[in-house]
C-alpha positions in Angstrom: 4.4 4.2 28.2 4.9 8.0 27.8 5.1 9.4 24.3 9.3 10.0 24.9 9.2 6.2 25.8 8.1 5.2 22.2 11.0 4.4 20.2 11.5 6.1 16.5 8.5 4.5 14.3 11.4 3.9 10.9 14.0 2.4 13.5 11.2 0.0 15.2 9.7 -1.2 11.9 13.4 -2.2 10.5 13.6 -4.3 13.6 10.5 -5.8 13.6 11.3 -6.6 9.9 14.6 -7.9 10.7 13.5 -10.3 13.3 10.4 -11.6 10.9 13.0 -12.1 8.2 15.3 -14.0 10.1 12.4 -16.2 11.4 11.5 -16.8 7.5 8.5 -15.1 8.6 8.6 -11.8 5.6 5.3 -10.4 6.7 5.1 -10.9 10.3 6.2 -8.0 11.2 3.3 -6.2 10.1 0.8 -7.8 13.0 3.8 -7.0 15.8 3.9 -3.7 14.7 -0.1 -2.9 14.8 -0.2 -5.2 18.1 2.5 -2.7 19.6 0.6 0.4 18.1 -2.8 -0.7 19.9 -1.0 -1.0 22.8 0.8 1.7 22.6 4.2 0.6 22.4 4.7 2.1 18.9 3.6 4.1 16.2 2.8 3.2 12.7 5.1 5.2 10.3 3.1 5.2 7.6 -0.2 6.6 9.6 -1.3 9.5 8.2 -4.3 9.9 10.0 -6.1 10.6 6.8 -6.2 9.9 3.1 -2.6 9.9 1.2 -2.2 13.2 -0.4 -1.0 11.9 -3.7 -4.1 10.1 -3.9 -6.8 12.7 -2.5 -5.3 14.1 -5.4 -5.4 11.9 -8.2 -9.4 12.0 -7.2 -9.4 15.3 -7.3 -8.1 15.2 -10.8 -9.6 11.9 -12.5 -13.4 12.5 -11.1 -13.6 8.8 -10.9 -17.4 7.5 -10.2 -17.9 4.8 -8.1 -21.6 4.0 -8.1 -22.1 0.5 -8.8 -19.1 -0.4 -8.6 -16.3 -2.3 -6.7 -12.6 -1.4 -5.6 -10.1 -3.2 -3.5 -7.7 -1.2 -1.0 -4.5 -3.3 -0.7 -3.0 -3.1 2.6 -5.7 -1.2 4.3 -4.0 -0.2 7.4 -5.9 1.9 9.5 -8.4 2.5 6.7 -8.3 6.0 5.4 -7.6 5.3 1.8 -10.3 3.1 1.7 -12.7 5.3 3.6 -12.1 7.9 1.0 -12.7 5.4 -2.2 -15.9 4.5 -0.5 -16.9 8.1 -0.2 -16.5 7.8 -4.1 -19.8 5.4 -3.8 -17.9 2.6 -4.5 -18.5 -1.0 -3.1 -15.5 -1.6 -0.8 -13.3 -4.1 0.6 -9.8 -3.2 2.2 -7.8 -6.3 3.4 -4.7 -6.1 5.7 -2.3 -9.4 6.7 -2.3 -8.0 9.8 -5.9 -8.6 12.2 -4.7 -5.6 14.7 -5.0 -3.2 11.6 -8.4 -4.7 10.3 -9.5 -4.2 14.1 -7.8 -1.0 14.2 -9.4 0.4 11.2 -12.9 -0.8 12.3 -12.6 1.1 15.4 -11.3 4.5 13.6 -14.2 4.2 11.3 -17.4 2.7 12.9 -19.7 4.2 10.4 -17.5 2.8 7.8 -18.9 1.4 4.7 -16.0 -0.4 3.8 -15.8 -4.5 4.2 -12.2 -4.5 6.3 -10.9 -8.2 6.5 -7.9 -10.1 7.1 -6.3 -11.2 3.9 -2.6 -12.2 2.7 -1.7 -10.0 -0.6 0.5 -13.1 -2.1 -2.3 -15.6 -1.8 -5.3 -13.4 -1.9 -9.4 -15.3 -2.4 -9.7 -16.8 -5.8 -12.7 -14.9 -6.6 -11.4 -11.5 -6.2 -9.2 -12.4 -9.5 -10.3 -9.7 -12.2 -13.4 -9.0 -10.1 -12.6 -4.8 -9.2 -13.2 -1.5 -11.2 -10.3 0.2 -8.9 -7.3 -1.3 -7.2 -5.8 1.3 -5.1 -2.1 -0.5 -3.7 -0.2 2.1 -1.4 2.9 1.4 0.1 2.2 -2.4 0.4 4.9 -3.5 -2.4 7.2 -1.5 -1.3 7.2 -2.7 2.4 7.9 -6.3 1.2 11.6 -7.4 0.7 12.6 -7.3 -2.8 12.7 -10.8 -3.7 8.9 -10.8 -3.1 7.9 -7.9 -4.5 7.7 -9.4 -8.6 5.2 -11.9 -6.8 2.9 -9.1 -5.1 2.9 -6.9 -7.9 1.1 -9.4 -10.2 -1.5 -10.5 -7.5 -2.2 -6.3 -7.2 -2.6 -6.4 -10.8 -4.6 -9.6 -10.8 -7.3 -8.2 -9.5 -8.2 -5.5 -11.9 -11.0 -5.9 -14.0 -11.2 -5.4 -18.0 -11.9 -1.6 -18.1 -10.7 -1.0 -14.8 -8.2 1.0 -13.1 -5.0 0.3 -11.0 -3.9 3.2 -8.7 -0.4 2.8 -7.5 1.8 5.1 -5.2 4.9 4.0 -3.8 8.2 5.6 -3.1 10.9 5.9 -5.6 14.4 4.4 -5.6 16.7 6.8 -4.7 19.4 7.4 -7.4 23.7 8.3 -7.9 24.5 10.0 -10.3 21.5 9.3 -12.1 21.3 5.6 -11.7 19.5 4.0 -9.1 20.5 2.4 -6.0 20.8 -1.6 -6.6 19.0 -3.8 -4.7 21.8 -5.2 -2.6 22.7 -1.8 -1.2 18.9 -0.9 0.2 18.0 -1.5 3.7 15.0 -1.9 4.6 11.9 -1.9 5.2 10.4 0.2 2.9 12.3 -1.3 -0.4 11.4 1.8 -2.8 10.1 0.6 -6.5 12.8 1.1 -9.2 11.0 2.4 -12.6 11.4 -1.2 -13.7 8.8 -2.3 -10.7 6.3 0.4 -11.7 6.9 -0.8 -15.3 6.2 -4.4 -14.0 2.2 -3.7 -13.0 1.8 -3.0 -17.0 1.3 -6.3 -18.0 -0.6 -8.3 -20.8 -3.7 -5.7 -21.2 -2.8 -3.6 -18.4 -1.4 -0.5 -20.0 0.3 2.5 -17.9 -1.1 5.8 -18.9 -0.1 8.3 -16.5 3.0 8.2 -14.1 4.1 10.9 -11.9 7.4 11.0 -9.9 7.0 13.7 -7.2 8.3 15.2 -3.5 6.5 13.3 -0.7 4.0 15.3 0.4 5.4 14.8 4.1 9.0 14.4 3.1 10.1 16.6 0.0 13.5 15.5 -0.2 12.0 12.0 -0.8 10.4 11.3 -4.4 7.3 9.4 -4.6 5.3 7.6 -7.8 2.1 7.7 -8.7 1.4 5.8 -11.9 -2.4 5.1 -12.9 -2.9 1.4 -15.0 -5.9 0.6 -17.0 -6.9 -2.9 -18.4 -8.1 -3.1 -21.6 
């Protein structure tokens, strides 16, 4: 299939979605939609072919030190995120639903020092509960519909550990006249976070201490979060 023969990446992950949804099926659509990509049927929209700006930059800025320590890379994907957290020197594991994005991001990487494997965010291993330093969860939420989401973002914040850190970015809500769009009027996928589902990670002795609400650094007329959680 020629590159003009490969349909628009936003338009063929709604439909994907939309057929998993209507199977009762919420996160199937992820595994069609690598399957495709490896095939080359389609294209992964959220691909960057490197690290996500917003987070290249919060590195840049908190210094964090990873020797002898562990993170977890929610929704690995193709595995740059994660391949930049283990350059930190930390002890990593990045998990996708999907086994064509574990695969995929194995073969991108081969002198990868990350541990890719195939896990389901909602009903992640027991024993990762409070076991990380850094939980890095990009665009994962956010790609789950709505009525899931309350359920994901606790099992993201589930496995911080006391003292450790939560990185999130995700994109925003859009707003009307200064009030944001309500859930019954966004199509997706993604579902963008409203302030109240950033609020939502800070729970018990996880504590927000810096947000940011910024252009996309690939789209500026679309706004982006980045909000960094610590557990006491």
């Amino acid at each position: 299939m020629t590159d003009e023969q490969i349909p628009d990446p936003d338009l063929a992950s709604r439909r994907l979605a939309a057929e998993s949804l209507a199977a009762n099926d919420p996160t199937g659509w992820f595994e069609k939609l690598y399957a495709a990509a490896g095939e080359g049927r389609a294209v992964v929209p959220w691909d960057r072919g490197g690290a996500h700006a917003m987070l290249t930059e919060w590195v840049e800025t908190a210094d964090p030190q990873g020797e002898g320590r562990r993170a977890l890379v929610v929704g690995a994907g193709t595995g740059w995120d994660a391949e930049l957290v283990a350059d930190l020197g930390y002890d990593t594991i990045a998990f996708d639903i999907s086994p064509s994005a574990v695969e995929a991001a194995r073969e991108a990487h081969p002198a990868t020092k990350v541990d890719y494997m195939v896990a389901d965010l909602l009903h992640p291993p027991a024993e990762w509960q409070g076991a990380f330093d850094l939980v890095v969860e990009i665009y994962t939420v956010q790609a789950l519909p709505i009525e899931l989401q309350a359920d994901a973002i606790k099992q993201v914040t589930a496995q911080v550990r006391v003292g450790g850190t939560l990185v999130v970015i995700a994109a925003a809500r859009d707003e009307v006249d200064g009030e944001e769009i309500p859930d019954d009027k966004v199509e997706g996928p993604p579902w963008p976070l409203t302030r109240a589902a950033i609020d939502a990670f800070a729970t018990g002795d996880v504590r927000l201490i810096d947000l940011d609400k910024q252009p996309s650094p690939t789209a500026p007329t679309n706004l982006r979060w980045r909000a960094e959680y610590l557990r006491d």
